[in-house]
N, C-alpha and C positions, 0 to 999 in steps of 0.2 A: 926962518921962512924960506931962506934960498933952498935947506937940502931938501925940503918936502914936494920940492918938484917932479925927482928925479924917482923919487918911490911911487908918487899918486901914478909918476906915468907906467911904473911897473906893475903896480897894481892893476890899469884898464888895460895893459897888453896881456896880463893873467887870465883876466873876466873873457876878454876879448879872445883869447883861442879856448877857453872851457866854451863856449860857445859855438865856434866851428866845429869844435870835437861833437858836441852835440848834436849837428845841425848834420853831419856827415854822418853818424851813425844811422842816426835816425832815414837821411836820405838812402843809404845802403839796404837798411834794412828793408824798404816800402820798395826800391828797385828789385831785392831779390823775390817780394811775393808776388811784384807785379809778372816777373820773367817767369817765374814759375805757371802761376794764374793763366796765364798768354799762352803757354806753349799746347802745342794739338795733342789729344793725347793717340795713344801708338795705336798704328791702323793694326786690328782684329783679322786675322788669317781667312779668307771669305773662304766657306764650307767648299769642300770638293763636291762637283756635282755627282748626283748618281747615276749611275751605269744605265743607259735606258735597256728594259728588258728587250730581248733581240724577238723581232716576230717568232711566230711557229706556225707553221702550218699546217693546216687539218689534214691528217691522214683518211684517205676517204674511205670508208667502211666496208669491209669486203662485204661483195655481193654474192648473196647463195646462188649453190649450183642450180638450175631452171632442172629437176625432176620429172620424167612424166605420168602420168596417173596409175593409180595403183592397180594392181590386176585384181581383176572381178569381172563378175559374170552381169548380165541383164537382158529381159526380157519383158515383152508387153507387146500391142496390139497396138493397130494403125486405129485414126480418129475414126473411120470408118467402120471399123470393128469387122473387116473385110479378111484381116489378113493377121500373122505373127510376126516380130521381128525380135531376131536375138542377138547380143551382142558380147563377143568374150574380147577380154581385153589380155595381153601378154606382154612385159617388156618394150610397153611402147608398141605393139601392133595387134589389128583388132580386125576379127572374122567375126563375121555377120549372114545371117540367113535370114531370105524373106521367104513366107509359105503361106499360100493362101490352103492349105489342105485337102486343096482337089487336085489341081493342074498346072500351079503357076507356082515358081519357086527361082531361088536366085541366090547362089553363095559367094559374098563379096567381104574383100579382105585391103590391108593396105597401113598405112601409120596413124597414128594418134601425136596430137601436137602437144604440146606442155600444158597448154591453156585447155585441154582436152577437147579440143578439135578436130576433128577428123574428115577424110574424103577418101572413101572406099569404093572399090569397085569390079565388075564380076567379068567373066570370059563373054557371057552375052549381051554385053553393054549397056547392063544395069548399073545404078551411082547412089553410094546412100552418102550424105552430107549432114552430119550431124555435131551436137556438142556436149561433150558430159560436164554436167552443170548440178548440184543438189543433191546426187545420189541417182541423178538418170541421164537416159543418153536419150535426148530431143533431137528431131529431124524429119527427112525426108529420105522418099529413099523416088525414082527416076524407076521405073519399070514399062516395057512395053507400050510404052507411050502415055503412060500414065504418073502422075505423083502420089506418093502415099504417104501424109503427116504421121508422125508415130511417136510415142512414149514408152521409153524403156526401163522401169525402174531396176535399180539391181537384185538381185536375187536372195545372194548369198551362200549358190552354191551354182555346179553346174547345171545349165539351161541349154544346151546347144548338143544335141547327138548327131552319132553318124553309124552308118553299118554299109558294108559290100562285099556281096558274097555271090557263089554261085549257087542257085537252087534248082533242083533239079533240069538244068541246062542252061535255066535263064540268068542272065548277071542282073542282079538283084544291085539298088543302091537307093539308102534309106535314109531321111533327115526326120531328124524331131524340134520341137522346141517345148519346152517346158517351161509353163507358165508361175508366174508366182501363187496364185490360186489350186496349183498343181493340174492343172487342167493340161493339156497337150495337143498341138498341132502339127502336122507331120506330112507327109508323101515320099512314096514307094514305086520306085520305077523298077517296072520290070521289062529288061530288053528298050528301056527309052521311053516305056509307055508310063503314062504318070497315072496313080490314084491315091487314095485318103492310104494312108499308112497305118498299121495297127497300133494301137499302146506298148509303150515299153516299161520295163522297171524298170524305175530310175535311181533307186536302190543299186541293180545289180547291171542294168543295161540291157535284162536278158527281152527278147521278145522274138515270136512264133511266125515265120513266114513260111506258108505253104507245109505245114505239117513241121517244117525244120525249126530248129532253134540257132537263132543266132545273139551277136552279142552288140550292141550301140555302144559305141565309145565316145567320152566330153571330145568335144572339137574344140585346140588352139589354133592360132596361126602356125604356130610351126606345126602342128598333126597335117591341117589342112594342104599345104604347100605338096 
């Protein structure tokens, strides 16, 4: 009975650490999934932001050359139905002839605007003020103390003659206008004295003063000057 002391007690010191072994593995083991579990996981690289696109600026759109109106003829009769008015237009300047076909006449010249505008005007201090608009040239024209509304439409060809010559002593100096109906209005001074003017061809120009033949030439502004 005495030696069985010495072994029972080696026996509960055996039990006795298989039991902390146990008790420590196991502590280990629940401390490593707790540290694990716990820990933050790795901060994610934040995206580079993008490049903001740089303004740009609106190139402003060239603007066309301002043009002035095309060259053509025109021709037509005051509201009145009094008188003729013709208009040629050239490079931006524009001769004009008013003719009542008896006695009263007036050749006035000067620029055309882009917007086909115009303010034209003569050595006897007549003024046509008008604007080509549609295919015509609308206005007035300032005469003698007088105004005279007018409609010009274009022609299509030349409307505006001219002739000066000497006939038999006299200085002859001829204007026409030719209307779009072909019809024609005109005056003939002879030595300064004014009357109705004969018909011209307007084919050829040719027409008969005092037995003579002479020839009416289209009037520009550059003929004119």
């Amino acid at each position: 009975m005495k030696r069985s002391g010495p072994l029972v007690t080696l026996l509960g010191g055996l039990v006795l650490a298989l039991i902390l072994l146990s008790f420590n593995a196991t502590t280990g083991t629940r401390a490593g999934s707790t540290s694990t579990t716990n820990d933050p996981p790795p901060a994610s690289a934040a995206p580079s932001p993008s490049p903001s696109p740089s303004p740009t600026r609106n190139s402003p759109s060239p603007r066309a050359t301002p043009s002035p109106p095309a060259d053509a003829d025109y021709a037509g009769r005051t509201d009145d139905d009094s008188a003729a008015i013709a208009v040629t237009l050239r490079d931006g300047k524009a001769v004009a002839y008013f003719c009542d076909g008896r006695t009263q006449e007036s050749w006035l010249k000067g620029d055309v605007e882009d917007d086909g505008g115009m303010r034209l005007t003569s050595k006897d201090g007549a003024e046509l003020n008008g604007t080509l608009k549609g295919g015509s040239v609308r206005g007035t024209v300032d005469i003698g103390g007088r105004e005279y509304g007018f409609t010009a439409p274009e022609t299509g060809e030349s409307a505006l003659y001219r002739a000066t010559a000497n006939v038999r002593g006299a200085e002859v100096d001829g204007g026409w206008i030719v209307l779009p109906d072909g019809s024609q209005v005109g005056i003939l001074k002879r030595d300064g004295k004014a009357a109705a003017a004969p018909e011209i061809d307007p084919e050829t120009g040719a027409v008969t003063v005092d037995g003579q033949q002479l020839t009416a030439r289209p009037v520009t502004p550059e003929s004119s000057s």
